[in-house]
C-alpha positions as CSV (number, residue, x, y, z in Angstrom):
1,X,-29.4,32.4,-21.5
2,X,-26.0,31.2,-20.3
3,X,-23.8,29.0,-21.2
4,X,-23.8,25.1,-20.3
5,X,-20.1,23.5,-19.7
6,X,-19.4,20.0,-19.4
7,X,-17.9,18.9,-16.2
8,X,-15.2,17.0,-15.7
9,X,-16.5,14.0,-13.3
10,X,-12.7,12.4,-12.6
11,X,-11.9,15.0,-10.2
12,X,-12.1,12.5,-7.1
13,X,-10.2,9.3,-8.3
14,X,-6.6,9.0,-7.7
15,X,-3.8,9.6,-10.3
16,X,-2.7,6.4,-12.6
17,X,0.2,5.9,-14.1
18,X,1.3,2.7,-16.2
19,X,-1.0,1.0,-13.8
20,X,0.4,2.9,-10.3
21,X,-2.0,4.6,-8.7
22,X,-1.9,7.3,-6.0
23,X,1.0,7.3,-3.8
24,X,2.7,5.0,-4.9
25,X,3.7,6.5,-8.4
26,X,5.5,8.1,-5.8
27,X,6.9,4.8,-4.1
28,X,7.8,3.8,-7.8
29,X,9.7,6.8,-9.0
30,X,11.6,6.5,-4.8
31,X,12.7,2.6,-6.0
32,X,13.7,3.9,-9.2
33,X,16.2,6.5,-7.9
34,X,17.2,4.7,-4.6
35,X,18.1,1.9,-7.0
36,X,19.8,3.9,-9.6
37,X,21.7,5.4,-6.6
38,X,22.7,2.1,-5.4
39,X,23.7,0.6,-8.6
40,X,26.1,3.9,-9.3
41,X,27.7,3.2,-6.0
42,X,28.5,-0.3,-6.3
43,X,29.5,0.4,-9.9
44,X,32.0,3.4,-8.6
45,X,33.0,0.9,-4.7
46,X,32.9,-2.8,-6.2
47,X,32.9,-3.8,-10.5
48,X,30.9,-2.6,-12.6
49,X,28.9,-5.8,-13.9
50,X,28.1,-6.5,-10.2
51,X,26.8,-2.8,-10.3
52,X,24.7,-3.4,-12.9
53,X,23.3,-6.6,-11.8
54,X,22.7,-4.4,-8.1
55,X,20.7,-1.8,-10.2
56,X,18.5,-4.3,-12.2
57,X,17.7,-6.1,-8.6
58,X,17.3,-3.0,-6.7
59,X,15.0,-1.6,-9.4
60,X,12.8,-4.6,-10.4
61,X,12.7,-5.9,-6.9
62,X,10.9,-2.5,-5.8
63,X,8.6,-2.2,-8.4
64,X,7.1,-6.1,-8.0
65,X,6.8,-5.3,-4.3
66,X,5.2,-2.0,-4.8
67,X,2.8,-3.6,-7.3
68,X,2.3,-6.4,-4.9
69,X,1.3,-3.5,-1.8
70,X,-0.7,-2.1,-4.3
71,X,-3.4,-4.8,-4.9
72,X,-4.6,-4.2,-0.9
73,X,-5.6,-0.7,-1.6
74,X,-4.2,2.9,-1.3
75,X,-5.4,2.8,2.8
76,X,-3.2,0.0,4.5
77,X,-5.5,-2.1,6.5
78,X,-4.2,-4.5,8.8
79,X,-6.3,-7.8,7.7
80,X,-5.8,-10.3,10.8
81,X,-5.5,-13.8,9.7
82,X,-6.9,-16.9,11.7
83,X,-9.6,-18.2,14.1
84,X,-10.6,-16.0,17.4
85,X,-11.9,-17.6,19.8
86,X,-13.5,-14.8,22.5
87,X,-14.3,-15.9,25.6
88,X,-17.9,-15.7,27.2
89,X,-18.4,-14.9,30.8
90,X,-21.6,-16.4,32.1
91,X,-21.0,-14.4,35.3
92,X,-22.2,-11.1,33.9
93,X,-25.1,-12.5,31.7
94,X,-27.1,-12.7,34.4
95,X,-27.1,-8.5,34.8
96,X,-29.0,-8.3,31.7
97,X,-31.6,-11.1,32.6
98,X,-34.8,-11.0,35.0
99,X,-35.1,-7.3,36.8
100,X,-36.4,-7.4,40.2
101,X,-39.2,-5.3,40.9
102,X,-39.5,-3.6,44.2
């Protein structure tokens, strides 16, 4: 008789990460280095305290929106807001009505 191995069932769900999932882990580790980029330049252009207040914005800025993107999902779906109102032609119902026999 052979042997019986377990399987591993979590093949199929995305990657998590301190509560990132999917893609945007990689979104998240992209705000923390275009931020930490940012911050070093205006901390090497401008003053350093402004630098540092740059990089804490840049940083925490990204990862709220990010966080905020990802509560829709991993698939962006456009979600259309409001009342539409389609109109009906009465002109072409009557295709669909009585057939004539002949």
């Amino acid at each position: 008789m052979g042997r019986q191995f377990q399987v591993y069932k979590g093949l199929q769900r995305p990657l998590v990460y301190r509560g990132f999932k999917g893609k945007y882990i990689y979104w998240g580790v992209g705000t923390l280095l275009a931020g930490l980029v940012l911050g070093a330049m205006t901390m090497a252009l401008i003053n350093m305290w402004l630098g540092l207040i740059v990089l804490i914005a840049a940083v925490a800025g990204g990862l709220v929106f990010i966080a905020g993107k990802q509560k829709k999902g991993l698939h962006i779906k456009t979600r259309p807001t409001g009342i539409f109102i389609h109109k009906v032609n009465f002109k072409n119902l009557s295709r669909y009505g009585r057939k004539t026999s002949i």
